[in-house]
C-alpha distance (Angstrom), angle and dihedral (degrees) to the residues before:
residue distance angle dihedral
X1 . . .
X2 3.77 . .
X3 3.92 119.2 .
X4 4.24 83.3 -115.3
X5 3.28 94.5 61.3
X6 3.49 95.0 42.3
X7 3.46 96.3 66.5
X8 3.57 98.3 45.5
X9 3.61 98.6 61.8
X10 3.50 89.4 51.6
X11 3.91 96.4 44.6
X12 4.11 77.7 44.8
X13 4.17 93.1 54.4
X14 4.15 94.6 37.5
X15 3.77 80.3 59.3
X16 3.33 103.4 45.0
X17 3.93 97.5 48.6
X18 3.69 85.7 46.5
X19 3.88 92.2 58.2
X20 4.13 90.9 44.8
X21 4.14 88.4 48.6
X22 3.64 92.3 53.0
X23 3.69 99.7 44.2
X24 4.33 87.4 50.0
X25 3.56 85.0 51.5
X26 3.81 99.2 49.5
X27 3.76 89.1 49.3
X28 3.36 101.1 45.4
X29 3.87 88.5 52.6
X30 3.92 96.9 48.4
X31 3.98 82.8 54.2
X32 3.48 87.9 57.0
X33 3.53 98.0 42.9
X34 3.65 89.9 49.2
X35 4.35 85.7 51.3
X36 3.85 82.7 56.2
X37 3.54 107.2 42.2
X38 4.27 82.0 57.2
X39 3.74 92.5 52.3
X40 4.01 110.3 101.9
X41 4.09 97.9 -142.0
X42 3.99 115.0 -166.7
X43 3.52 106.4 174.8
X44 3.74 135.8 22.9
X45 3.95 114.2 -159.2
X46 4.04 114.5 -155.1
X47 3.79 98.3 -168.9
X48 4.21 104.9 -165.6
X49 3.74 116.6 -170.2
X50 3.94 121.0 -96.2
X51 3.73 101.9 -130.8
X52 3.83 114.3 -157.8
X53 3.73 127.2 -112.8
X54 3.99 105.8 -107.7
X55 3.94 100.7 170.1
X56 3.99 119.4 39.5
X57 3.91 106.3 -164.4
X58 3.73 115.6 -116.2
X59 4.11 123.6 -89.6
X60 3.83 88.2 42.6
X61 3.39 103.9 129.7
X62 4.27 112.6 -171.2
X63 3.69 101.9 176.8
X64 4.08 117.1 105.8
X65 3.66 109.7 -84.5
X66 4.17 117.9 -105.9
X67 4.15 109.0 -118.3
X68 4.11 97.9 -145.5
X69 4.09 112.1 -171.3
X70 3.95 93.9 173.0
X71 4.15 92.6 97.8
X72 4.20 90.4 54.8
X73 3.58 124.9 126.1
X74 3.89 123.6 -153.9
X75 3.90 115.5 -116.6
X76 3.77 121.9 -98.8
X77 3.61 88.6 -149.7
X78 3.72 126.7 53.4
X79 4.34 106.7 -124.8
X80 3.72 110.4 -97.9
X81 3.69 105.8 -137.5
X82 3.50 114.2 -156.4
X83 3.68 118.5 -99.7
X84 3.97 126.4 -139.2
X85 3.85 120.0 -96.1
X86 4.03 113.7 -92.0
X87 3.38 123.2 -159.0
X88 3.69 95.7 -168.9
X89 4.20 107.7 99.7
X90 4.03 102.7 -161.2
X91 3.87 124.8 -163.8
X92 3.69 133.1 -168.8
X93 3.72 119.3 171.3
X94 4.01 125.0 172.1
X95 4.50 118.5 -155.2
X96 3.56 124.3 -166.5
X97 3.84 112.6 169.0
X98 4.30 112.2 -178.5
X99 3.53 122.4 -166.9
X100 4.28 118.0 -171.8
X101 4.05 131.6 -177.7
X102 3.11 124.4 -172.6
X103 3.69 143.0 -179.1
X104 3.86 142.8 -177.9
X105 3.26 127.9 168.6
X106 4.08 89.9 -4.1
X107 3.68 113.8 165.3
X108 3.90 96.9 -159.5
X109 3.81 86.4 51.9
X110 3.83 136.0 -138.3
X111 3.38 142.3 162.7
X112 4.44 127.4 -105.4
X113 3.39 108.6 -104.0
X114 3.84 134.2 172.2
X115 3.25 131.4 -167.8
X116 3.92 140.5 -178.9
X117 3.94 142.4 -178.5
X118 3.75 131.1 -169.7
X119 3.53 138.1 -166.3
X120 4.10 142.1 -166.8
X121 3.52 123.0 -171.2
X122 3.68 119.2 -170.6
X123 4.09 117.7 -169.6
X124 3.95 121.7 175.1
X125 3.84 98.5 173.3
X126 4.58 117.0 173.7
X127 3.52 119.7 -179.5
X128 3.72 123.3 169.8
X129 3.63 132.0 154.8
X130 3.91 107.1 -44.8
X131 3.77 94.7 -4.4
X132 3.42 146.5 76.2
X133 4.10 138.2 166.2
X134 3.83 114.7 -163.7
X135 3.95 117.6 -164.5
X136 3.89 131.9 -177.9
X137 3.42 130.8 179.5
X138 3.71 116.9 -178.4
X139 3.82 131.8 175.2
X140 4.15 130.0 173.6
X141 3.81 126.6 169.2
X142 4.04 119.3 176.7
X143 3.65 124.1 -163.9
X144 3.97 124.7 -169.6
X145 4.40 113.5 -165.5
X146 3.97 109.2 -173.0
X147 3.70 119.3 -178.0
X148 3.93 106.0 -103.9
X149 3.55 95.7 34.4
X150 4.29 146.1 56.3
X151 3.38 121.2 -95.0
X152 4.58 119.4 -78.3
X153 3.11 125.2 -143.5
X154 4.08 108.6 -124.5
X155 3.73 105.8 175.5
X156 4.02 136.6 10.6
X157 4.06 139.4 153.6
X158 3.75 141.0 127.8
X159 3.67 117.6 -140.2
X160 3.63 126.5 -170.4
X161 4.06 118.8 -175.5
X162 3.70 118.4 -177.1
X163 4.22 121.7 173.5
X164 4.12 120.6 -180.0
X165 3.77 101.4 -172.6
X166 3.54 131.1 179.3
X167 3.81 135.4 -174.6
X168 3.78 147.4 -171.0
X169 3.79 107.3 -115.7
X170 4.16 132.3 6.4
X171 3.68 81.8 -105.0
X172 3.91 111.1 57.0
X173 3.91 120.6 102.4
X174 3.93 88.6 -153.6
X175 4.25 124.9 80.0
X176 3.19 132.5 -172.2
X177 3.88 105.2 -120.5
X178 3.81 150.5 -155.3
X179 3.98 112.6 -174.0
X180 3.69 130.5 -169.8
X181 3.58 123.6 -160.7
X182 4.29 128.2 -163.4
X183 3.72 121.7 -176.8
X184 4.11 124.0 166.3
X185 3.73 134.1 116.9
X186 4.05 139.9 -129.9
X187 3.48 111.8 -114.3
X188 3.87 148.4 19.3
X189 3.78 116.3 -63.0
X190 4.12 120.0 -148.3
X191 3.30 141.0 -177.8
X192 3.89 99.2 -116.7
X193 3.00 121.6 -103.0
X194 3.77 97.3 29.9
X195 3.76 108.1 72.1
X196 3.95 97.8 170.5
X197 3.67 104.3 82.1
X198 3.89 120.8 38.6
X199 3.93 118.2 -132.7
X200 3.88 89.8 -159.1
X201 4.10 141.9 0.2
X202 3.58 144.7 -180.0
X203 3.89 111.5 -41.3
X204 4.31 85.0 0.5
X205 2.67 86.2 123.5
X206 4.07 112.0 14.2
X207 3.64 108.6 166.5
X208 4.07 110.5 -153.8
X209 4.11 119.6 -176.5
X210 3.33 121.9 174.5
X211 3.98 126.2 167.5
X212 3.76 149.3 119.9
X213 3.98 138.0 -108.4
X214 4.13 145.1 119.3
X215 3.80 116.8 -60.5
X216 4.09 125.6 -162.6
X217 3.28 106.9 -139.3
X218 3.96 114.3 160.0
X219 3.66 123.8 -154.6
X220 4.26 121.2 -93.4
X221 4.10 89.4 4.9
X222 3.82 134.0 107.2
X223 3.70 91.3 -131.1
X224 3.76 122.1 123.4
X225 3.83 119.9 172.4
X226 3.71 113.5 -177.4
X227 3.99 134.6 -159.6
X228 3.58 136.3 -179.4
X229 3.95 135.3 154.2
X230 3.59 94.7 -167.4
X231 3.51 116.9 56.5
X232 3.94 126.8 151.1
X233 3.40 118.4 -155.1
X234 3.93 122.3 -168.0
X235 3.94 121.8 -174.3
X236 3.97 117.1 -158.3
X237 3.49 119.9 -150.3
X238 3.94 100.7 -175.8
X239 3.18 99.7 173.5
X240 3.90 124.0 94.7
X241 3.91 99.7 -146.6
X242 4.20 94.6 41.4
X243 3.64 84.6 44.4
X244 3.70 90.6 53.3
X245 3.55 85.6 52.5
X246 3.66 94.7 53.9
X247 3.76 89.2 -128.5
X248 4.20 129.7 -175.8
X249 3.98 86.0 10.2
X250 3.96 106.8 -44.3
X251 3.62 125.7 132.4
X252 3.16 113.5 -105.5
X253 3.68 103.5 -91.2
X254 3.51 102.8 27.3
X255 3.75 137.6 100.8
X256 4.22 91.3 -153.1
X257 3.18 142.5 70.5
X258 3.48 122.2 -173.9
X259 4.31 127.2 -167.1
X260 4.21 125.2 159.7
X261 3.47 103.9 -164.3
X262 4.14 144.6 120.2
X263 4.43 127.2 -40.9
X264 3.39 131.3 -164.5
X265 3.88 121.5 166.6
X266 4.18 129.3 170.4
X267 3.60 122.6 -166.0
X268 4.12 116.5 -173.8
X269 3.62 127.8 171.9
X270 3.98 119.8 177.1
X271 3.76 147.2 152.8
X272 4.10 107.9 -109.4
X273 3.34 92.1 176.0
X274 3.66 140.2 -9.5
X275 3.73 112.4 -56.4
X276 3.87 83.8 -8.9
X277 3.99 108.8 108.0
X278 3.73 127.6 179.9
X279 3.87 119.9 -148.0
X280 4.37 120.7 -169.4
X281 3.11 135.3 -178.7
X282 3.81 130.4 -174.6
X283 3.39 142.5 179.7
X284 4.04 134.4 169.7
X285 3.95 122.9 178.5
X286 3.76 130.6 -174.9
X287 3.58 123.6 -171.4
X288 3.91 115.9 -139.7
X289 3.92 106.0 -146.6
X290 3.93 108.5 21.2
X291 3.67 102.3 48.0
X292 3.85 117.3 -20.2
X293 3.42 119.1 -168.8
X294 4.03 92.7 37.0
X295 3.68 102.5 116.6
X296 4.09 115.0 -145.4
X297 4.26 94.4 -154.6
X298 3.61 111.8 -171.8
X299 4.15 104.7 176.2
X300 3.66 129.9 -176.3
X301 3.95 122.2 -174.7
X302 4.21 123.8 160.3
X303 3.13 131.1 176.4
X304 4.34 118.1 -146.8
X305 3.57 122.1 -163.8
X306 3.68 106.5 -169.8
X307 3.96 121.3 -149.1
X308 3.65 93.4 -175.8
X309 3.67 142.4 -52.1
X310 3.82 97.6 -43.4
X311 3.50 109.7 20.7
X312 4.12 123.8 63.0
X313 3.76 135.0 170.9
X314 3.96 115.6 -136.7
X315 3.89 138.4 -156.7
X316 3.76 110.9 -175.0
X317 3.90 133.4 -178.6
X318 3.72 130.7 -177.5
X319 3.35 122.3 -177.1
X320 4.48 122.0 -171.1
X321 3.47 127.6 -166.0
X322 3.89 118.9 164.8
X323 4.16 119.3 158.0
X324 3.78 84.9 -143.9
X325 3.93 99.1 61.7
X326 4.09 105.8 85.3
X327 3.62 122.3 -156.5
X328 3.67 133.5 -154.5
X329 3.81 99.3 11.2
X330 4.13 127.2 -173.1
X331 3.29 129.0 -142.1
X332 3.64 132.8 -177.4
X333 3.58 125.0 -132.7
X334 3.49 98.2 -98.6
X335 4.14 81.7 67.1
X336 3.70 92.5 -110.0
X337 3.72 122.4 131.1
X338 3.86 121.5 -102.4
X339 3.44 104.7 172.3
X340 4.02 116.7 12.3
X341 3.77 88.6 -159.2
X342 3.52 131.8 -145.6
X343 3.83 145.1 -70.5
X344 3.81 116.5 -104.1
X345 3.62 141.3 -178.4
X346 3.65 115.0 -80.7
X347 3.96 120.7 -158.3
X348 3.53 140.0 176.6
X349 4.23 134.3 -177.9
X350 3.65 125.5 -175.4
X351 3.59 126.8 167.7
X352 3.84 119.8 -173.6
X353 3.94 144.0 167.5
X354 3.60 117.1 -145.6
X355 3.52 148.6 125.0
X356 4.28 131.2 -67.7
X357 3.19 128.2 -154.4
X358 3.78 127.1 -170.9
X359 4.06 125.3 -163.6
């Protein structure tokens, strides 16, 4: 064989296993292709190297840091530390209202007189939720001292108020209620200027009303609105002579006086005008088997005119009307009764200036 020919057979079989290589290679790598195009792949992780830090820059300091307390300074205040929510709102407030005359030399004449009237009102008042507990303790004794003559009483009670109420939801105006009710006095009562024989005492009379109903009491306002169908009243004459009597209602004789009947009472409190407040009181009771439809009104309303934090003006009327109180009673000589008289409109207006105190 010639040297031509030689080489190109083998240039011929170079080429031809060339061409066979690259076709086994092209279908072995669509195969594979075709494996990874089925593969589902979620995640691809790139992975880069962490290189080491080989130069720290100067003024970083790695050591633990040194707590000193040697350039401290004590407090000048103690730490408050918060105290828990109360839902109790607590009142205490103290009135004394003075009223002097005097006179020297005074042509149109007269006579020195002083007089003075104080007042404490207690108020413990919780409301949370679907309860509430209203309480109200308020005592007032006046005393008048003119020249020629002993001291008079002008003005005297004790007044307890206690309200459990209890409602359906945190949202309701309306509570189901159970009210108690206190009224006496301190001291002898007279008809001036007889001193000898006392027209009432302590616990003669003592009113005590106790009984349950619905009361509207709306959130954030001084309104109270109070309901109840059953309502007992008791009066206590404890006092043997005013028993004996049968005075405000008893039989003669006893020291109680029992009724069941109807009680409505309204408290309001509000700011007419600025520094001008308005305070009433109501109350209306019928008695179901004695003598319903007679309506025992006791009504409060005062007016306060505050000057400034210690000093207030005050307009008060109270106004009494109770079916069991007789006026203008006879009696014959033998001391029995002739004519046991009849009930009458009682009224009472004070205005004062004096100072307040709240604690």
């Amino acid at each position: 064989m010639t040297r031509p020919i030689k080489l190109f057979t083998a240039l011929f079989l170079f080429i031809g296993i060339f061409a066979f290589g690259q076709e086994e290679r092209e279908t072995t790598q669509d195969s594979t292709q075709v494996a990874i195009d089925s593969m589902a792949i979620d995640t691809i992780v790139i992975r880069w190297e962490q290189k080491k830090i080989d130069n720290i820059k100067k003024g970083v300091d790695l050591r633990a840091p040194k707590v000193s307390f040697l350039g401290t300074k004590p407090l000048n205040q103690r730490a408050r530390f918060a105290s828990p929510t109360s839902f109790w709102e607590n009142s205490n407030q103290f009135n004394l209202d003075i009223t002097e005359t005097a006179f020297v030399n005074w042509n149109a004449g007269g006579e020195n007189a002083v007089s003075a009237l104080g007042n404490l009102n207690f108020t413990r008042k919780y409301k949370f939720a679907h309860t509430s507990w209203d309480n109200e303790l308020r005592l007032r004794y006046g005393i008048n001292a003119q020249k020629g003559r002993k001291l008079r009483k002008t003005d005297d009670f004790i007044k307890l108020t206690s309200t459990f109420g209890f409602r359906k939801d945190s949202t309701s105006k309306w509570f189901w209620s159970a009210k108690l009710n206190f009224n006496t006095q301190f001291s002898n009562g007279y008809k001036y200027p007889d001193r000898s024989t006392p027209i009432s005492r302590f616990m003669a009379p003592g009113y005590l009303l106790l009984g349950a109903g619905t009361t509207f009491n709306p959130e954030g306002k001084k309104f109270e609105l109070y309901l109840s169908p059953i309502t007992q009243k008791a009066t206590f004459v404890l006092d043997d002579a005013l028993s004996q009597q049968g005075a405000f209602g008893v039989n003669p004789g006893d020291n109680v006086f029992m009724q069941f009947g109807f009680l409505l009472t309204n408290n309001w409190e509000e700011e007419i005008f600025t520094n001008i407040f308005i305070n009433h009181r109501l109350s209306l009771y019928t008695d179901y088997i004695n003598s319903f439809g007679n309506i025992d009104v006791d009504w409060e309303i005062n007016f306060l005119f505050k000057v400034n934090k210690f000093i207030q003006a005050n307009i008060s009327g109270h106004l009494i009307y109770d079916d069991d109180i007789k006026f203008d009673e006879v009696l014959a000589e033998d001391g029995s009764v002739v004519d046991p008289g009849i009930p009458k409109i009682q009224f009472k207006q004070s205005l004062g200036l004096g100072l307040i105190y709240t604690f």
